[in-house]
Chimera marker file (.cmm) of the C-alpha trace (Angstrom):
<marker_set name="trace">
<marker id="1" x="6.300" y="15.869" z="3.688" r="1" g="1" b="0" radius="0.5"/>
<marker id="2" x="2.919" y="15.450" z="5.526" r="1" g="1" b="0" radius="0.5"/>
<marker id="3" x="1.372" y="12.271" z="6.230" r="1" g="1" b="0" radius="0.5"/>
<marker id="4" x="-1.688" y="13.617" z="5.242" r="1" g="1" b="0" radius="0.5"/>
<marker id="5" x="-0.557" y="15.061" z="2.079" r="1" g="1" b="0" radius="0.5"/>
<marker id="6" x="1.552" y="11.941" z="1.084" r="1" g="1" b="0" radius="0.5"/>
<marker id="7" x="-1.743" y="9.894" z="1.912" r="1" g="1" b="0" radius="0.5"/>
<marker id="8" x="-3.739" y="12.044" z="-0.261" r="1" g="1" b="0" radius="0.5"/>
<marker id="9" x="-1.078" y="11.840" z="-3.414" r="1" g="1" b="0" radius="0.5"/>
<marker id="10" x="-1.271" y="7.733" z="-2.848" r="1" g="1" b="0" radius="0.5"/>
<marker id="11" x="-4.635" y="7.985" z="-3.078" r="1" g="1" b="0" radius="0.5"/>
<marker id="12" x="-5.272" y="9.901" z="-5.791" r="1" g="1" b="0" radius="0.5"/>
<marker id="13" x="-2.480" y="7.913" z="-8.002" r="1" g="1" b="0" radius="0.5"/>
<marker id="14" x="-4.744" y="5.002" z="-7.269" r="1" g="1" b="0" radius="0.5"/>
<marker id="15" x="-7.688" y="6.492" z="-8.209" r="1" g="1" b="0" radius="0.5"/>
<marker id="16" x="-6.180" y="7.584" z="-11.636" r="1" g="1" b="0" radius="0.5"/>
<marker id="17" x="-6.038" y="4.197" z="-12.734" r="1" g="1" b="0" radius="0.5"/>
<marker id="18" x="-8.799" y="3.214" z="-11.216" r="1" g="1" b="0" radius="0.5"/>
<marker id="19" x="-7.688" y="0.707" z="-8.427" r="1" g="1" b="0" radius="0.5"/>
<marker id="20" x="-10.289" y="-1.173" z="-6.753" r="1" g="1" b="0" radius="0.5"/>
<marker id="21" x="-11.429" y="-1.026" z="-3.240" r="1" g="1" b="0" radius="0.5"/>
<marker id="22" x="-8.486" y="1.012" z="-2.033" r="1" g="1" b="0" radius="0.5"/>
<marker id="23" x="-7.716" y="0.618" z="2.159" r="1" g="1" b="0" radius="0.5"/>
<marker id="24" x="-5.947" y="3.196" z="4.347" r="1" g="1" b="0" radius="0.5"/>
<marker id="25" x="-4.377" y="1.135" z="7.449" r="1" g="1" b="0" radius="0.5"/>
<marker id="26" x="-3.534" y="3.412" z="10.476" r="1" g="1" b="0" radius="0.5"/>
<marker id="27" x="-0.658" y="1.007" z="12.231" r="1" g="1" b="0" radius="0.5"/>
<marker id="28" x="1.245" y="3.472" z="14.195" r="1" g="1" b="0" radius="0.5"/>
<marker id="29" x="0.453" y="1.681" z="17.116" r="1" g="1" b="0" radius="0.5"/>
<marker id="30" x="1.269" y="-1.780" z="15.721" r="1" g="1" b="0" radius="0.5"/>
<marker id="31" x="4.363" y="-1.451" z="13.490" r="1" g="1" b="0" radius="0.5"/>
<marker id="32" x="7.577" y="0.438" z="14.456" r="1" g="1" b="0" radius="0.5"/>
<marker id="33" x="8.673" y="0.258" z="10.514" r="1" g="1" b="0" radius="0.5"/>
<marker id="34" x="6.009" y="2.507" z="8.657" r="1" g="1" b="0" radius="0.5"/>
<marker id="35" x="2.753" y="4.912" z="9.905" r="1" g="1" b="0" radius="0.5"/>
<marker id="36" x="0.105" y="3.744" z="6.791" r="1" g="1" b="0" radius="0.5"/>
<marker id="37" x="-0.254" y="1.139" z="4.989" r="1" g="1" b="0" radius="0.5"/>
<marker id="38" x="-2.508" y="1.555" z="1.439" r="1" g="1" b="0" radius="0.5"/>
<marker id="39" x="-3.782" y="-1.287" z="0.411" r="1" g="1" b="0" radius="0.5"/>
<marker id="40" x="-6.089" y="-1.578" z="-3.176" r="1" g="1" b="0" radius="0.5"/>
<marker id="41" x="-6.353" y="-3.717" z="-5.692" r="1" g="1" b="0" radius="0.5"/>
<marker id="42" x="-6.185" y="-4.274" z="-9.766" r="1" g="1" b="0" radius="0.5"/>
<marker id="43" x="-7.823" y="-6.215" z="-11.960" r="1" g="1" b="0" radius="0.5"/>
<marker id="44" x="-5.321" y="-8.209" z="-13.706" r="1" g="1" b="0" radius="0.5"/>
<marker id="45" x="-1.439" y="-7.882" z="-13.132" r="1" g="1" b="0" radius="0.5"/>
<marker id="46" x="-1.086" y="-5.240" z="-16.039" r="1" g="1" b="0" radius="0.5"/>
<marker id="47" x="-3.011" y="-2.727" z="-13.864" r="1" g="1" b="0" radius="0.5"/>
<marker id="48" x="-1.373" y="-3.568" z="-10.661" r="1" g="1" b="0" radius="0.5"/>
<marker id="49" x="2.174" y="-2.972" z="-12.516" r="1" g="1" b="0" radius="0.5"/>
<marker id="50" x="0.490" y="0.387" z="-13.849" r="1" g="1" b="0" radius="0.5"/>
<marker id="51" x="-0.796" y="1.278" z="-10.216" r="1" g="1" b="0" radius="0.5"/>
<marker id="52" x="2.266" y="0.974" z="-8.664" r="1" g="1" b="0" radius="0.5"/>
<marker id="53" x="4.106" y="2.873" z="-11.538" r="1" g="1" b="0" radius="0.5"/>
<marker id="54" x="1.600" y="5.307" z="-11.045" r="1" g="1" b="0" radius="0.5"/>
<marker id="55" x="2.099" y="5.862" z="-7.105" r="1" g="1" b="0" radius="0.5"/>
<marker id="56" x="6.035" y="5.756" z="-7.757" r="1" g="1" b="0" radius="0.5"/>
<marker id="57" x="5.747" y="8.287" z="-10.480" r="1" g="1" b="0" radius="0.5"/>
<marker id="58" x="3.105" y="11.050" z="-8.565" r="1" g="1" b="0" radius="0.5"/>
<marker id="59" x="5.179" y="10.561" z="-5.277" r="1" g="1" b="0" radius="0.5"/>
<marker id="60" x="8.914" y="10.653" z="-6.881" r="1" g="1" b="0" radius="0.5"/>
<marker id="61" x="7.453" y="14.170" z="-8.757" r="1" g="1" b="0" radius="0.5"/>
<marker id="62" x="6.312" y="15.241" z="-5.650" r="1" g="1" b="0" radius="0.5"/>
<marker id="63" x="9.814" y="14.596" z="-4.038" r="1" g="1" b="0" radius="0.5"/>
<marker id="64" x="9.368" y="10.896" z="-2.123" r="1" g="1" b="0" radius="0.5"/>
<marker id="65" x="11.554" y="8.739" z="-3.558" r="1" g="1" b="0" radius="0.5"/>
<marker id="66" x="10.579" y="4.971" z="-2.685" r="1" g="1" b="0" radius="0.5"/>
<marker id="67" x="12.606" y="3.014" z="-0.319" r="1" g="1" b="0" radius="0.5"/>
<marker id="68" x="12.177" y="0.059" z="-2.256" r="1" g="1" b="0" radius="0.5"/>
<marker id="69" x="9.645" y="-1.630" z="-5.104" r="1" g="1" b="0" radius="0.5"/>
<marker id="70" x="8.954" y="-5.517" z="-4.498" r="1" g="1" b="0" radius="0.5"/>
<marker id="71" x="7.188" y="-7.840" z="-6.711" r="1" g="1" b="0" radius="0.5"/>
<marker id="72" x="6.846" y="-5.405" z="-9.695" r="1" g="1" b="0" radius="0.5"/>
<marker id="73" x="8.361" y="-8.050" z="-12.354" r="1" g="1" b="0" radius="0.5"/>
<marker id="74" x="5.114" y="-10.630" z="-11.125" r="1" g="1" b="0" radius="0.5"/>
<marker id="75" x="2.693" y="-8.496" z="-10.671" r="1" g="1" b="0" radius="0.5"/>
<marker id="76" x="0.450" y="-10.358" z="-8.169" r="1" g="1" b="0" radius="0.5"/>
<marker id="77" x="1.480" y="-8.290" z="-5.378" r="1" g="1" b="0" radius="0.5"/>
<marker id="78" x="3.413" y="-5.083" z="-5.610" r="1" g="1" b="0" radius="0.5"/>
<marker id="79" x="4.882" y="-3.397" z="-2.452" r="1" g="1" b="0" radius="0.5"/>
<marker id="80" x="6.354" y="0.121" z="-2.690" r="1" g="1" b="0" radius="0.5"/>
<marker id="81" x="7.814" y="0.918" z="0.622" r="1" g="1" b="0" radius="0.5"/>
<marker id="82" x="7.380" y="5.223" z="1.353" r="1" g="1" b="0" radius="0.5"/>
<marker id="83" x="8.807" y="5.183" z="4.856" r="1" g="1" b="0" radius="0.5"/>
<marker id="84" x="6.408" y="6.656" z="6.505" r="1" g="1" b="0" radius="0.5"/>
<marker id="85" x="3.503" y="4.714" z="4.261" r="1" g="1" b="0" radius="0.5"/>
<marker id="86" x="4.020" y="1.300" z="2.825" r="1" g="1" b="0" radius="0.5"/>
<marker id="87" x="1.252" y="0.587" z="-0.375" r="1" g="1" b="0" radius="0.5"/>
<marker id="88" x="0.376" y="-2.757" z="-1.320" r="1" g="1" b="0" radius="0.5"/>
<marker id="89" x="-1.502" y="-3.286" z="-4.697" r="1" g="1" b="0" radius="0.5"/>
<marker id="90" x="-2.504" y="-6.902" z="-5.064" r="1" g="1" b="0" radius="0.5"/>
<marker id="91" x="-5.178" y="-8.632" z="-7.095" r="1" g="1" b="0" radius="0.5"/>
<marker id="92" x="-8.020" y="-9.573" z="-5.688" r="1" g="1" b="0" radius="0.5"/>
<marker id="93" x="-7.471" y="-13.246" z="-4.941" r="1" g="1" b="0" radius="0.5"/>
<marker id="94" x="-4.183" y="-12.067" z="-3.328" r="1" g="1" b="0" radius="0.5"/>
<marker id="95" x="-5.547" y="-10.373" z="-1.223" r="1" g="1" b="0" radius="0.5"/>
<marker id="96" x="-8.268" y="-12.234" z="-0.467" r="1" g="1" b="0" radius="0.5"/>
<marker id="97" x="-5.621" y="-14.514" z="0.428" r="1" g="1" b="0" radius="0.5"/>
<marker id="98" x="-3.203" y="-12.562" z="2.802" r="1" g="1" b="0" radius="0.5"/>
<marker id="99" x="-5.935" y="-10.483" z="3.907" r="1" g="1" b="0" radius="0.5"/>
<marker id="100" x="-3.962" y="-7.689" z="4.970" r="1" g="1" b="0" radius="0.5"/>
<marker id="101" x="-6.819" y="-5.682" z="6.739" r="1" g="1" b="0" radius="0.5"/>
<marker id="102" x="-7.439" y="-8.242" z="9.443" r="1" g="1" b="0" radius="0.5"/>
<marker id="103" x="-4.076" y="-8.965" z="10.030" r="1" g="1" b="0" radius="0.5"/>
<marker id="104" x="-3.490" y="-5.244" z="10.931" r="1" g="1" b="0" radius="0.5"/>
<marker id="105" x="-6.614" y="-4.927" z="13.156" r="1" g="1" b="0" radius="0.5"/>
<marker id="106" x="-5.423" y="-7.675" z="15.353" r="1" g="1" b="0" radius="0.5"/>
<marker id="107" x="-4.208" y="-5.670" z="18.662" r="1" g="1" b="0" radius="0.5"/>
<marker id="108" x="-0.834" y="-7.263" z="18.363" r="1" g="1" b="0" radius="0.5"/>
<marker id="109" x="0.089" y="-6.408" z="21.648" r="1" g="1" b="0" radius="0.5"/>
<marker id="110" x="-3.135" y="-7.755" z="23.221" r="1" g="1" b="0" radius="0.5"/>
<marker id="111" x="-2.545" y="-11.274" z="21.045" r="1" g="1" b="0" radius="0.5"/>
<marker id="112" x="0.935" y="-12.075" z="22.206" r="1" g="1" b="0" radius="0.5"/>
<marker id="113" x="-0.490" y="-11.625" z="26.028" r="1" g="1" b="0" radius="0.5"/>
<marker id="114" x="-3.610" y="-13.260" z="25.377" r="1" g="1" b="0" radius="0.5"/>
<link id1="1" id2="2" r="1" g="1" b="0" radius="0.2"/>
<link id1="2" id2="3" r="1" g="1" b="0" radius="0.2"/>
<link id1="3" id2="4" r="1" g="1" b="0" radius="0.2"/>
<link id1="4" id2="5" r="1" g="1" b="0" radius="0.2"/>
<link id1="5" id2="6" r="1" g="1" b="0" radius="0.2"/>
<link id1="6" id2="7" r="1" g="1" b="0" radius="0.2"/>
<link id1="7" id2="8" r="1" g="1" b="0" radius="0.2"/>
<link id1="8" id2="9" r="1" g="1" b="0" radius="0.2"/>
<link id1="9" id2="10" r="1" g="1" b="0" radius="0.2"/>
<link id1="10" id2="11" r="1" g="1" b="0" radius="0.2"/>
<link id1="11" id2="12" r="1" g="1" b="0" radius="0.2"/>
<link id1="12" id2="13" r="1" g="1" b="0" radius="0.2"/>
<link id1="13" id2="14" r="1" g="1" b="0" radius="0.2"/>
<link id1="14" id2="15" r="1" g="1" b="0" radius="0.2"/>
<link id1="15" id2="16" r="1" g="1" b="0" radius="0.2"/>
<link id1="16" id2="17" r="1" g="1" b="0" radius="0.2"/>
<link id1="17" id2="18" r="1" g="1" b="0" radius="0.2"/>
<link id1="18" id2="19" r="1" g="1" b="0" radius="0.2"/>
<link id1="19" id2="20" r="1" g="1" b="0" radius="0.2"/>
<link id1="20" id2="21" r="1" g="1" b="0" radius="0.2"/>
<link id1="21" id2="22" r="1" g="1" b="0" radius="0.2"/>
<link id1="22" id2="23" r="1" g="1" b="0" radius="0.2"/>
<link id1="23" id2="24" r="1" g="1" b="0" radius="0.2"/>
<link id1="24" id2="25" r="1" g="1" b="0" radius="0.2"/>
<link id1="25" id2="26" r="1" g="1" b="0" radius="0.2"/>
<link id1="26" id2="27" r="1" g="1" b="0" radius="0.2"/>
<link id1="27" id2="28" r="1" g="1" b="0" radius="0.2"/>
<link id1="28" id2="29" r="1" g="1" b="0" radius="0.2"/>
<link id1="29" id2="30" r="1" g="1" b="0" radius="0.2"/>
<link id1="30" id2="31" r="1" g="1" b="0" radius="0.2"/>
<link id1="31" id2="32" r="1" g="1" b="0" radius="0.2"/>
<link id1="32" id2="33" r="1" g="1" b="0" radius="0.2"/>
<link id1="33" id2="34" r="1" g="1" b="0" radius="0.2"/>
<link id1="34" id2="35" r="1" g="1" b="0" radius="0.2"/>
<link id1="35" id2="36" r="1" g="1" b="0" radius="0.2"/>
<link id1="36" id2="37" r="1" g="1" b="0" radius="0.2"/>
<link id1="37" id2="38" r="1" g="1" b="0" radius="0.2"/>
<link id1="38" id2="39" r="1" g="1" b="0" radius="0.2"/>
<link id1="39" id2="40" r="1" g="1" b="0" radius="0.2"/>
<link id1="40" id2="41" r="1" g="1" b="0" radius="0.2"/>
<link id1="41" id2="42" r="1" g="1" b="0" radius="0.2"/>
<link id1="42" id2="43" r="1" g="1" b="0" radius="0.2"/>
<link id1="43" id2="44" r="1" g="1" b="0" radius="0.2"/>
<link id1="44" id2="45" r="1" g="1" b="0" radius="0.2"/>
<link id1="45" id2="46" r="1" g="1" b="0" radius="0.2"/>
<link id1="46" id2="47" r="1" g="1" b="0" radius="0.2"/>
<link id1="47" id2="48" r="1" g="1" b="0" radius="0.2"/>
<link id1="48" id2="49" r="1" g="1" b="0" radius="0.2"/>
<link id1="49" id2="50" r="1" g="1" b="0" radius="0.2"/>
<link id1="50" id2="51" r="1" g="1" b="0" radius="0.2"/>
<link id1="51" id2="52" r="1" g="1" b="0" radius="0.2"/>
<link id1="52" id2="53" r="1" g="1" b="0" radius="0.2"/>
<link id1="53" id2="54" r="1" g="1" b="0" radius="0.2"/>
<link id1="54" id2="55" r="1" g="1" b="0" radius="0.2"/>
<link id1="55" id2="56" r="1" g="1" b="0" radius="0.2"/>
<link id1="56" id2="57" r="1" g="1" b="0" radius="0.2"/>
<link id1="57" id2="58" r="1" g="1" b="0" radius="0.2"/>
<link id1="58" id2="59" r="1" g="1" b="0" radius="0.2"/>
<link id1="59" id2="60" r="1" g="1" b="0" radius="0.2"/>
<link id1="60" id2="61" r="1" g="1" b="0" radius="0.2"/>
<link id1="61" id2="62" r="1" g="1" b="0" radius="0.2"/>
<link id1="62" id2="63" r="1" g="1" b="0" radius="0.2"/>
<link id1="63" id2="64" r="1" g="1" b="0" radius="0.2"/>
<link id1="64" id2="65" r="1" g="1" b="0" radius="0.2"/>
<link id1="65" id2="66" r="1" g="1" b="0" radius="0.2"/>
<link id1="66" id2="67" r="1" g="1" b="0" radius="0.2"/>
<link id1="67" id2="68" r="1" g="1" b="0" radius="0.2"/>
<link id1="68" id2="69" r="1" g="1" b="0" radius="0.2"/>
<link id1="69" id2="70" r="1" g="1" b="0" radius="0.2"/>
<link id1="70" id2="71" r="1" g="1" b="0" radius="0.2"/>
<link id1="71" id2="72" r="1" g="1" b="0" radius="0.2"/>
<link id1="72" id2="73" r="1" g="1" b="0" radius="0.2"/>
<link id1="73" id2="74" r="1" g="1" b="0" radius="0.2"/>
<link id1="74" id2="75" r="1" g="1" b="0" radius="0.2"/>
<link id1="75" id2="76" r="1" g="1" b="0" radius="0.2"/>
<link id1="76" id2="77" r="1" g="1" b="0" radius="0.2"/>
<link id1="77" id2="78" r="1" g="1" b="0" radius="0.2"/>
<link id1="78" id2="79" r="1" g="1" b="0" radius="0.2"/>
<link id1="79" id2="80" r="1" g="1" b="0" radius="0.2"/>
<link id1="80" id2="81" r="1" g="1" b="0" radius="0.2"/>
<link id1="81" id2="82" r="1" g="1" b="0" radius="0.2"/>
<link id1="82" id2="83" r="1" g="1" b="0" radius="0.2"/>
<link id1="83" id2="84" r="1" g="1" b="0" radius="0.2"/>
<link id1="84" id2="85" r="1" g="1" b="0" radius="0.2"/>
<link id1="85" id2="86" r="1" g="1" b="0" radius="0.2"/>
<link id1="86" id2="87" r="1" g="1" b="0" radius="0.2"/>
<link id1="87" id2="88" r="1" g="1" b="0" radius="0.2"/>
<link id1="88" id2="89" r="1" g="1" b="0" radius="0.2"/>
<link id1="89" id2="90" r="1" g="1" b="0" radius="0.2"/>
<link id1="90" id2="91" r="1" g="1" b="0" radius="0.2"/>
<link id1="91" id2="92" r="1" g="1" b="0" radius="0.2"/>
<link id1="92" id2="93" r="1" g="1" b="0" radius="0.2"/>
<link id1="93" id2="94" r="1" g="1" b="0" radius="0.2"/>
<link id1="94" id2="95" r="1" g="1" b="0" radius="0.2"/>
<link id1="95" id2="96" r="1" g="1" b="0" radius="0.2"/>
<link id1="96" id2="97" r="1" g="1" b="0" radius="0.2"/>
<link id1="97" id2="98" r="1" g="1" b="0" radius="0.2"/>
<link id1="98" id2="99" r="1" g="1" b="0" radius="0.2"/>
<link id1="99" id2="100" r="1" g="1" b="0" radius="0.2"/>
<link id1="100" id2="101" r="1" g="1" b="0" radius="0.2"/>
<link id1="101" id2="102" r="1" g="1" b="0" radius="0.2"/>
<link id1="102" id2="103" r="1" g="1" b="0" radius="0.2"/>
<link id1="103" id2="104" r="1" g="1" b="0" radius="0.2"/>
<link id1="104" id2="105" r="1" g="1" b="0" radius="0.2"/>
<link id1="105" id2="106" r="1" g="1" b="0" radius="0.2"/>
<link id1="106" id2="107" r="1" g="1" b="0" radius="0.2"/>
<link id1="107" id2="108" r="1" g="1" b="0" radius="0.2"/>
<link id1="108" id2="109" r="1" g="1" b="0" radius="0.2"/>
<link id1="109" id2="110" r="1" g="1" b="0" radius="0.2"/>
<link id1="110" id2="111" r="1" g="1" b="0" radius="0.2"/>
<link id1="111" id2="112" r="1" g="1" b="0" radius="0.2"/>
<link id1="112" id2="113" r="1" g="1" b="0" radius="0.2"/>
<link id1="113" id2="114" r="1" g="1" b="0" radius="0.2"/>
</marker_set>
C-alpha cells in the first residue's frame, strides 16, 4: 500500500474519534526502522485505547496488519507499529512529557557530530 494512502486511513481513524492535535512526522531521513510517525492525542486513557483500536481496525480492513500494539492494557501511551508508519496516541501530559515532535526534528546526524 501507499504511504500516502496508509497516512490518509491513520488519519482519518483518528479523526473518527476525535483525537486531539494529531502530528504527521516525516523521519525518513532520521530512522532506518519506519517512514512516518503519527502522533495525536486522547483525552483520558479510554479514548486513547479506542483510538488505537480504531487505527488497528480501519488499517487491518484495509489489509495492514500491525507489526505490533504496545501499551494498549495502560493506556497512557499506545504504539501501533505499521512498518512503514509507526502511530503513537498518548495523553496529553505524556506527551507533553516525551515530546516526541522535538525529538524527531533534531538533525540526528548533525547532533552526534556537533
Amino acid at each position: 500500500m501507499q504511504l500516502e494512502v496508509l497516512q490518509k486511513i491513520i488519519v482519518n481513524a483518528l479523526e473518527e474519534v476525535k483525537a486531539q492535535d494529531i502530528r504527521v512526522l516525516d523521519v525518513r531521513n532520521k530512522a532506518s526502522f519506519t517512514d512516518l510517525m503519527v502522533v495525536a492525542s486522547g483525552a483520558s486513557t479510554r479514548q486513547v485505547k479506542a483510538l488505537a483500536d480504531k487505527v488497528i481496525e480501519k488499517c487491518t480492513a484495509a489489509g495492514v496488519r500491525p507489526l505490533g500494539v504496545e501499551g494498549a492494557r495502560e493506556a497512557e501511551w499506545v504504539l501501533v507499529d505499521l512498518a512503514d508508519v509507526v502511530v503513537h496516541v498518548m495523553l496529553p501530559q505524556t506527551r507533553d512529557f516525551y515530546n516526541l515532535e522535538k525529538l524527531w526534528s533534531v538533525d540526528v546526524a548533525k547532533a552526534l557530530k556537533g
